[in-house]
C-alpha positions as CSV (number, residue, x, y, z in Angstrom):
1,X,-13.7,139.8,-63.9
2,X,-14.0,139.4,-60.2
3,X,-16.2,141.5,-57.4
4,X,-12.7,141.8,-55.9
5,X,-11.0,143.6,-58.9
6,X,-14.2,146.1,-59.3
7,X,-14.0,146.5,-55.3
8,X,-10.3,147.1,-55.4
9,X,-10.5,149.3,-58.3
10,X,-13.3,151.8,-56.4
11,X,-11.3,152.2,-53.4
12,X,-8.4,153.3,-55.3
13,X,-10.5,155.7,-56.9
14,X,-12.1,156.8,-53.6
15,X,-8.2,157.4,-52.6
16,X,-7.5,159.3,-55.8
17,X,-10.9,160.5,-58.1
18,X,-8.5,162.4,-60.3
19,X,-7.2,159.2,-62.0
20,X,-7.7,158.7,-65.3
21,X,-6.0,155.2,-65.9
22,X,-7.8,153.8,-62.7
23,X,-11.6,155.0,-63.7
24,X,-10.4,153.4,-67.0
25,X,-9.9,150.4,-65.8
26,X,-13.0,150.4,-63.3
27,X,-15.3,150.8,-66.6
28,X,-13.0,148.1,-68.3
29,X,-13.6,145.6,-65.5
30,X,-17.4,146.5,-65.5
31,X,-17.5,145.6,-69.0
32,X,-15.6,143.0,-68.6
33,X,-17.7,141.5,-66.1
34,X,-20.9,142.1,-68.2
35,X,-22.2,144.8,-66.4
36,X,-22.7,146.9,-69.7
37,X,-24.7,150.1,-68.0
38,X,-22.5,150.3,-65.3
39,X,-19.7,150.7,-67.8
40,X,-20.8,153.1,-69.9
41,X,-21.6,155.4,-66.8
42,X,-17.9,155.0,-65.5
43,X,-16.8,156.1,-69.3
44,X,-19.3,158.9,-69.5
45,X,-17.7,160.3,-66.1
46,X,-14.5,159.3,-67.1
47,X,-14.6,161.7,-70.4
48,X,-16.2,164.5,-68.4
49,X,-12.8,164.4,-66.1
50,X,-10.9,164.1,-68.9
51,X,-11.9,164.6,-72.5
52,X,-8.7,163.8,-73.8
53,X,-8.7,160.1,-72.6
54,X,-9.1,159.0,-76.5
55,X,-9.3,155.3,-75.9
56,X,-12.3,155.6,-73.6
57,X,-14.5,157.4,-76.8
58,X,-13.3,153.6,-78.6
59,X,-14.3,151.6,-75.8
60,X,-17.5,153.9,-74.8
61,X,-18.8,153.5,-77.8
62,X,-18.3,149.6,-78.5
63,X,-20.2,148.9,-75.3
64,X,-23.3,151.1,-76.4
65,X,-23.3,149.1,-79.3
66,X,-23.2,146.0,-77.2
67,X,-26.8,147.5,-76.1
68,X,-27.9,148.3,-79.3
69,X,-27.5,152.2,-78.2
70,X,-26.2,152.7,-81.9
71,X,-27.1,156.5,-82.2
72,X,-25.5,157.3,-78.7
73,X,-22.3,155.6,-79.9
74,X,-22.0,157.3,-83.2
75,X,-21.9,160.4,-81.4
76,X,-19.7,159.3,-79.0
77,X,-17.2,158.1,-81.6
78,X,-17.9,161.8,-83.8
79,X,-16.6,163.3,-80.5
80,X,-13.6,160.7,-80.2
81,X,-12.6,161.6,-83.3
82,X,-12.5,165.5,-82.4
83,X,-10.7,164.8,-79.4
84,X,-7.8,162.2,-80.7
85,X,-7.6,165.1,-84.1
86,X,-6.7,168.0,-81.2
87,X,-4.7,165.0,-78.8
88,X,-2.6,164.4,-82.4
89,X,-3.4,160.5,-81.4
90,X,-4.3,159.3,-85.1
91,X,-3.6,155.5,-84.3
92,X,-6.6,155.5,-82.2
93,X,-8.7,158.3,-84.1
94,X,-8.4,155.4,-87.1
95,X,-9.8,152.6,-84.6
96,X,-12.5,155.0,-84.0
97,X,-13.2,155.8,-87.7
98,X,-13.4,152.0,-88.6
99,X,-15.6,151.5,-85.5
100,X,-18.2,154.5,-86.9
101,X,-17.6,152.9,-90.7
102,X,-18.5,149.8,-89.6
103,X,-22.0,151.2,-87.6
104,X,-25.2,150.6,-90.0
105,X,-26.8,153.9,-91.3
């Protein structure tokens, strides 16, 4: 992922905070680009906007596993499940299940 795509992604979020798919994308990009932490902070603020942006518990958690943060993202993925059973989004509440099967004890 390019500077320019992370760059272009925060000044359309400086234009419009409230949006979901772009702060989504920001923490895609950041992850995307290896930049782990700054991910996971851009998810974190992401599902304190909007707790019902299911596929950000998914990828949230997948990138604290990255950095071995394995009790942070089986919490995260205990909440993701919560919110995709009150969303009614049980495609993604079985990626999150396998994810938090698949996490060692």
């Amino acid at each position: 992922m390019s500077i320019d795509r992370i760059e272009a992604l925060r000044a359309l979020l400086v234009q419009d905070p409230k949006n979901s798919f772009v702060r989504y994308g920001l923490a895609q990009a950041y992850a995307g680009d290896g930049r782990l932490e700054d991910a996971v902070l851009v998810y974190r603020e992401l599902l304190e906007r909007d707790p019902s942006y299911v596929a950000a518990y998914f990828h949230l958690g997948q990138t604290l596993e990255k950095l071995s943060r394995l009790d942070e993202a089986r919490e995260v993925y205990l909440r993701g499940l919560d919110a995709c059973t009150q969303k009614g989004d049980f495609h993604t509440r079985s990626e999150i299940q396998a994810a938090l099967d698949l996490l060692p004890a």
